[in-house]
N, C-alpha and C positions, 0 to 999 in steps of 0.2 A: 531657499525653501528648507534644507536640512536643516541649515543653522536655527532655520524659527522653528521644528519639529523636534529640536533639542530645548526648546525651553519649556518650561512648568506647565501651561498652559495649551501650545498650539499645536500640539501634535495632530490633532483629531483635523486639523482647517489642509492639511495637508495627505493626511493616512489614505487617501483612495490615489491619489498622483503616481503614475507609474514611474517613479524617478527613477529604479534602481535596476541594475544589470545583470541577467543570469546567465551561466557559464553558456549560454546559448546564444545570448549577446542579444535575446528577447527581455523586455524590462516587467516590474512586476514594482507594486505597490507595496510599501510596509502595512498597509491592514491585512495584502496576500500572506505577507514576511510570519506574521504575527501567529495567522490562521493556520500556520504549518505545525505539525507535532515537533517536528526537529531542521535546523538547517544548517547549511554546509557552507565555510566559503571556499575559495579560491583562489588563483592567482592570473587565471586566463590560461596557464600551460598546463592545468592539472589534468592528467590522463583519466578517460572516464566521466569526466564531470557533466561532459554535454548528453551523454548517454543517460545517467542520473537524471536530469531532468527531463528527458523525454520519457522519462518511468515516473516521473510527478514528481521527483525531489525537487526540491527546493537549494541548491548548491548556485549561491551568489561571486559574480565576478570581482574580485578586488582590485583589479588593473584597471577597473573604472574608477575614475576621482569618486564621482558620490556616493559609490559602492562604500568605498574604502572610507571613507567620512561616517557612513553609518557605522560600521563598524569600530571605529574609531570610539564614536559615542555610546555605542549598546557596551562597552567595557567599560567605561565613565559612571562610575556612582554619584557624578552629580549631575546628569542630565535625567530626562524624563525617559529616554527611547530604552524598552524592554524589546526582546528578541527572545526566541524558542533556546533550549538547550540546542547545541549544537554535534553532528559528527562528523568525525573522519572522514573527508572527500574520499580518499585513496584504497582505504582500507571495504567503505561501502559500495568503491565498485569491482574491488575484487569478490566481496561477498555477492554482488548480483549477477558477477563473471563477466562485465563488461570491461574489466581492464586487469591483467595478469600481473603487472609490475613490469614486464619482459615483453615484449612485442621487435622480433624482426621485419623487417621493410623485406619483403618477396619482389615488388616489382621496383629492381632499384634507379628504373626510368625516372620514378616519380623524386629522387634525390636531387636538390640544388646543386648547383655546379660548384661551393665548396664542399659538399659531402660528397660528393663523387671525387673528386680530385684527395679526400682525406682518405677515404677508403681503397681507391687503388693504390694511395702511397703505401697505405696498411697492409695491402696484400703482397706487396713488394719488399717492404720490408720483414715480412713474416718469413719469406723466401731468405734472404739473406742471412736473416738471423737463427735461418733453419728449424723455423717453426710450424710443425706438420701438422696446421691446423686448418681448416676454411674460416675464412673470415669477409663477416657479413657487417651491414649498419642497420640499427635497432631505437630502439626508444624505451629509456628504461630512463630512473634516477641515478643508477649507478653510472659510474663513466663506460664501463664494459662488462661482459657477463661472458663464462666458458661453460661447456659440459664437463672440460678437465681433460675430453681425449681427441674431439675431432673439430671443434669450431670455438671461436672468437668471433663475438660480437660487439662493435666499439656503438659510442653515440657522442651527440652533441656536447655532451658537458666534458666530454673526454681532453678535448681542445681549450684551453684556457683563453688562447689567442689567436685572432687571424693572421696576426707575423705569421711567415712561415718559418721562420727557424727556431720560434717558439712551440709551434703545433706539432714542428717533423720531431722536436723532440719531446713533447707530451706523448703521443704515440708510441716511440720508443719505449718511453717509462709504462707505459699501461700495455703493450702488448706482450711486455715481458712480465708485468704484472700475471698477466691471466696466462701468461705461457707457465710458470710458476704453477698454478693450479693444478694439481692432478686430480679434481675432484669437481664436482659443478658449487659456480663461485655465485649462482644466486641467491637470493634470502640472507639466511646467514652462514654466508664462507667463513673457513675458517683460516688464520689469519695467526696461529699456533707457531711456534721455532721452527719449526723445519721448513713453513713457507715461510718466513721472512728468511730464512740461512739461503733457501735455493734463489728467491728472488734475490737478495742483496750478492750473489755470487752472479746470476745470470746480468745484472745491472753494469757488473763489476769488471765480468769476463773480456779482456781485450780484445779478446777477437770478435765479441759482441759491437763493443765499442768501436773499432777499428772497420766493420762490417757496414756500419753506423756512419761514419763520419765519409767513408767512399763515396755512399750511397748518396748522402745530403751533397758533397762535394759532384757527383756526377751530376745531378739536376742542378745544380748552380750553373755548371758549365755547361749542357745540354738542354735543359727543360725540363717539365715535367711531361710534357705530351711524348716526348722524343723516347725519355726512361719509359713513360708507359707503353709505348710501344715496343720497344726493346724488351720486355716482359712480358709484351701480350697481356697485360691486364685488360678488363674493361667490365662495365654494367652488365647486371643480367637483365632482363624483362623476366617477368612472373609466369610466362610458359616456360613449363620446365623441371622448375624448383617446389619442392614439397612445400604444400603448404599445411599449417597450424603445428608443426612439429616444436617452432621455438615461440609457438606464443604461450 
C-alpha cells in the first residue's frame, strides 16, 4: 500500500488507512500526517516523544518499517507523498519540559539486571580510583553527565559492549572522563586543555591503571556478586533519595 501511495496517481485510494506508527506505538493515517501544521520523527528511543503526542504532536515512529518507508519517500522528489515541515523531536520536548536531556533513574529497582551489575561495578570502581563522587544511572544521550563536584551519572550508551572486559573498561575511560570535570559536564562541557591534560594524566596515572587491572583481575577470580559484596555495594529503591534534583 505505501509503495502504490508513492505513485502519481494513488495516494488518495489509500490516505485515510492507518498504516503508520506514532512514538505511542498508536497508528495514524497520512491524510492525519498531512492535516498537521508540523511533524516530528523518531527512532522509538527518543526521550519525550510519547509525551509529544499525548500533547497532539504528531512525532512519527521510524523503527517501524512502514514508518520509515514513508519517510524514505516524503524525501524523494520523484514520488507524489508531501509531509508538513518538520521539528526537532528533542529539542520540542525540552521546550514543553517533558524531557530535560538528563533524567536520573531514583528508583534503581526498576534497572535490568545488566545496569545494575554496570553500576555497582561503577561505584566500586569510583572507590578505587578514589573518586569522591556518588554515582548514579540516568538517561541522557551523553554516555555520562557530572555536577563537577559530588555525583556521576553513567548511562546506557556508555557501554559499547556486553563482553565484560570491554564494558569494565569503557567505564574506566568515562568515569574518569567526568572525574576530570570540575564543572557540570552537561549541555555544553567544556572540553578546553586543561581537561583534556587532567583527563589524559588521570587515564595515564599507574596507580589508576594498576587500581584498574586488581579490581577486573579480583572479579575474574571472585565474581562480581562476591566483589559487590565485599564493597557493600547495591540498588537504592526511590524512598529516600531526593527526587527532580538531577532531572
Amino acid at each position: 500500500m505505501i509503495e502504490a501511495m508513492a505513485s502519481e496517481s494513488s495516494d488518495e485510494q489509500w490516505a485515510e488507512r492507518k498504516l503508520f506508527q506514532l512514538a505511542t506505538e498508536s497508528r495514524i493515517s497520512l491524510e492525519e500526517i498531512q492535516a498537521a501544521p508540523k511533524i516530528g520523527w523518531g527512532d522509538g528511543a527518543q526521550k519525550g516523544a510519547d509525551k509529544l503526542v499525548e500533547r497532539g504532536y504528531v512525532v512519527l515512529d521510524t523503527s517501524d518499517s512502514a514508518t520509515q518507508r514513508l519517510r524514505d519517500f516524503a524525501t524523494d522528489e520523484d514520488t507524489s507523498i508531501t509531509v508538513p515541515e518538520t521539528f526537532d523531536v528533542g529539542e520540542q520536548a525540552e521546550s514543553e519540559g517533558v524531557w530535560t536531556g538528563y533524567h536520573r533513574i531514583e528508583d534503581e529497582s526498576q534497572l535490568n539486571a545488566d545496569q545494575r551489575r554496570y553500576l555497582r561495578f561503577a561505584r566500586v570502581l569510583a572507590r578505587e580510583l578514589g573518586i569522591e563522587r556518588d554515582v548514579y544511572y540516568g538517561e541522557a544521550s551523553a554516555d555520562a553527565w557530572t555536577d563537577g563536584r559530588t555525583y556521576i551519572v553513567i548511562t546506557d550508551s556508555a557501554m559499547t559492549s556486553r563482553q565484560r572486559a570491554v564494558w569494565m573498561h569503557d567505564l574506566y575511560l568515562v568515569m574518569l572522563h567526568e572525574a576530570a570535570h570540575e564543572t557540570s559536564s552537561r549541555d555544553r562541557p567544556s572540553h578546553g586543555h586543561h581537561f583534556e591534560s587532567l583527563y589524559r594524566s588521570l587515564v595515564e596515572e599507574p596507580g589508576n591503571r594498576s587500581s584498574f587491572a586488581e579490581l577486573v583481575q579480583q572479579i575474574v577470580d571472585e565474581g562480581f556478586e562476591s566483589v559487590f559484596d565485599e564493597y557493600e555495594v547495591d540498588i537504592q529503591q526511590s524512598e529516600g533519595v531526593s527526587s527532580g534534583q538531577f532531572r
